[in-house]
C-alpha positions, -999 to +999 in steps of 0.1 A: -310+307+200-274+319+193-250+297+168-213+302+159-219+323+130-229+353+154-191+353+159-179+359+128-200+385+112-189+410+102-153+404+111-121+404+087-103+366+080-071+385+086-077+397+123-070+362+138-031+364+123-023+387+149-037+362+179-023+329+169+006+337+145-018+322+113-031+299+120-063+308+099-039+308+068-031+270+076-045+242+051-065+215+069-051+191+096-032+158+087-042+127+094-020+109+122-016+093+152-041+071+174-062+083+201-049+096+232-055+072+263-071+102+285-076+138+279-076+163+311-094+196+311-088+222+327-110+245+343-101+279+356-128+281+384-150+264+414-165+233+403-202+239+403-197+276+383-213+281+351-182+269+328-178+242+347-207+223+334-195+223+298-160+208+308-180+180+323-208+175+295-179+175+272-153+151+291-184+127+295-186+127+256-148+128+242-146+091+249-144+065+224-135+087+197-106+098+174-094+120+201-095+100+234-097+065+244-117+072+275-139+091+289-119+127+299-109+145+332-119+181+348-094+192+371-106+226+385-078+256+388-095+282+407-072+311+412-062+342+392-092+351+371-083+315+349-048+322+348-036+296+364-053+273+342-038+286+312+000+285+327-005+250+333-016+249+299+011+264+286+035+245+308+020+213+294+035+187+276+019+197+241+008+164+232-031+173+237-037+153+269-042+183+284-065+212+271-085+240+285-117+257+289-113+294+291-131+327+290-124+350+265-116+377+288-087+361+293-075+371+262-093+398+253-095+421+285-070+406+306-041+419+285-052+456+289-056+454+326-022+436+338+009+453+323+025+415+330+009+382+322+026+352+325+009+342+290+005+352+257-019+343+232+007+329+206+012+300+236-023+288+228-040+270+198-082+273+200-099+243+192-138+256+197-157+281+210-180+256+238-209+284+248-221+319+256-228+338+286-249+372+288-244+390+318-270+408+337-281+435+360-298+423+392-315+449+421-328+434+454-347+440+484-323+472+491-337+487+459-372+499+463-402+474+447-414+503+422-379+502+406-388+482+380-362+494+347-329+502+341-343+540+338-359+536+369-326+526+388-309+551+376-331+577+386-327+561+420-291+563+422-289+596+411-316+606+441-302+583+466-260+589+457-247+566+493-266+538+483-258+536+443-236+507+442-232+473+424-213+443+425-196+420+401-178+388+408-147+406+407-122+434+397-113+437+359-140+409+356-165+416+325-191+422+347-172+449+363-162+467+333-201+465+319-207+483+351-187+508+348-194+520+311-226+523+327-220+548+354-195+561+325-225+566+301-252+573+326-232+603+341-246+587+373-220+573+397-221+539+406-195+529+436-182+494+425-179+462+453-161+435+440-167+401+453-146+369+447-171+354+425-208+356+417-222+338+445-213+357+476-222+389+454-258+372+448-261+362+486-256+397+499-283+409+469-310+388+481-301+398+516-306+433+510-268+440+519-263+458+483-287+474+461-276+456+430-253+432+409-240+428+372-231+396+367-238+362+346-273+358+337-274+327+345-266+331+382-298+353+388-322+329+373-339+307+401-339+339+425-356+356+393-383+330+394-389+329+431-397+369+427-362+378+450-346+397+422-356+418+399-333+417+363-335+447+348-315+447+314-290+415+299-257+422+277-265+398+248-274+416+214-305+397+220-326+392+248-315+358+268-337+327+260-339+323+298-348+358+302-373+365+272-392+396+296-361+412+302-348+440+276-312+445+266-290+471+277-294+479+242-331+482+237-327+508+269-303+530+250-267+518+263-256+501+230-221+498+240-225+476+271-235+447+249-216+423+255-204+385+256-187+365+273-179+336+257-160+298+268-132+282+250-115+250+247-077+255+240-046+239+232-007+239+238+006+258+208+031+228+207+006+203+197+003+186+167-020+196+142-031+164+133-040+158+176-058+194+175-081+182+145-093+154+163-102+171+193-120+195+176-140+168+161-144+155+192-154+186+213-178+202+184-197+171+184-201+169+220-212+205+220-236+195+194-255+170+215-292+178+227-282+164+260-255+192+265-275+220+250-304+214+275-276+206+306-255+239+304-287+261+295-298+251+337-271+276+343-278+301+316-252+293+293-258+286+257-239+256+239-220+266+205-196+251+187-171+270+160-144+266+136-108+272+153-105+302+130-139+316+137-130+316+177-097+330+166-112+360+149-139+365+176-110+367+199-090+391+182-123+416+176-127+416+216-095+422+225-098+451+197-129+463+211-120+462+251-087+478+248-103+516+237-132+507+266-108+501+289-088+532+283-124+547+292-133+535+320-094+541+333-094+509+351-059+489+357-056+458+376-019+469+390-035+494+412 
């Protein structure tokens, strides 16, 4: 298993000045103000998606503490990739009673794909890194049984050209962009089909409607145990824990597609520091909690917990490593 300090090695104490305008220079929080009567959270996607579960684990556990009188809130915002989320965020009060889960990709890929967001980082405060996703690389029934690795597919593709297509849970989605450094580094063309979200993408794979899909890990696993799908390669530097028979992209010879998505909780730069240290305290404990750790891993995530200047420089590393990959692949969202 994967803890916080995979985040931060390696990586410079000065990289997260650029994301939150310093706040790793800042001396600890102050000591203030009660609890907050009830703390909503918001959730970029579906209720029932992977992130989902760690808003609820961790609303069910914020009450009674420092931070929050009561037990806290999910409201789901699907729409946008997360944005919308994070402009409600950042249309918020400020007074943390209202915080939100996010992917990193909002931060770190997102701002290389749209030339206009209606957010910037500096609006946001991060409280703790919540848990990590690998992503994966699925084939179905459209794929033949005796394609069995990554080399195998790909030597497939290359001898069947009309059918060598994947699909990820959406355009200038991780998943997407892991895809297409492949067919980028493969020299083997892969036709994209974007879906809106992993699950119809996953439907149409076991259905034998597309040959395969890169997407979260997670979302492959009970069709992986019934023998439906076949995983060929995950984007973690290590192999998944729910996937220990499946090799990394990695151990196959595509370094660069490793990759990680990881979940967030944020703040409204406007709140106090003082209200931000308490819900950290409150949230990393939470995430701490066996109970969690074994609910979020049923959908493939992993529960972590960090520093708010450890997520801030893991932050700032991804967008710095996206932005050149991007460029790459020549993808743009305004298209």
């Amino acid at each position: 298993m994967q803890d916080r300090r995979n985040f931060v090695k390696g990586l410079g104490a000065g990289a997260a000045l650029a994301a939150f305008g310093g706040i790793a220079g800042r001396s600890a929080y102050a000591q203030g103000s009660g609890p907050l009567e009830q703390v909503r959270i918001l959730y970029g996607f579906p209720a029932g998606s992977a992130g989902d579960s760690v808003a609820r684990r961790v609303a069910e556990k914020i009450g009674g503490t420092s931070y929050s009188k009561n037990m806290g809130v999910v409201e789901n915002k699907p729409g946008a990739g997360g944005r919308i989320a994070l402009e409600n965020l950042r249309n918020s009060v400020g007074d943390g009673s209202v915080i939100v889960l996010s992917q990193v990709s909002a931060f770190s890929i997102y701002p290389h794909i749209y030339s206009k967001l209606t957010y910037q980082a500096k609006d946001f405060e991060p409280i703790s890194i919540g848990a990590i996703m690998h992503h994966g690389l699925a084939v179905g029934p459209a794929v033949p049984a005796e394609v069995k690795t990554l080399k195998d597919f790909l030597a497939w593709c290359k001898n069947n050209p009309d059918k060598a297509s994947f699909g990820s849970p959406g355009a200038g989605t991780q998943p997407h962009l892991i895809g297409s450094l492949l067919s980028l580094r493969s020299g083997i063309k892969l036709s994209h089909v974007p879906y809106r979200g992993t699950a119809p993408a996953v439907s149409d794979l076991a259905g034998g409607q597309i040959a395969a899909v890169m997407g979260p890990a997670g979302d492959f696993l009970s069709y992986y145990k019934a023998g439906k799908l076949r995983v060929l390669a995950t984007s973690g530097p290590q192999r998944n824990p729910y996937l220990p028979n499946v090799p990394t992209f990695a151990e196959q010879g595509f370094a660069d597609l490793t990759a990680e998505e990881w979940f967030g909780f944020y703040a409204n730069a406007k709140t106090p520091a003082d209200v931000r240290a308490r819900a950290h305290a409150a949230i990393t404990a939470a995430l701490k909690s066996d109970a969690l750790k074994e609910s979020v891993g049923v959908v493939g995530l992993i529960a972590t917990s960090s520093t708010p200047e450890e997520m801030a420089r893991s932050q700032q590393a991804e967008f710095e490593r996206w932005g050149p990959l991007v460029k790459q692949i020549g993808f743009t969202a305004d298209t």
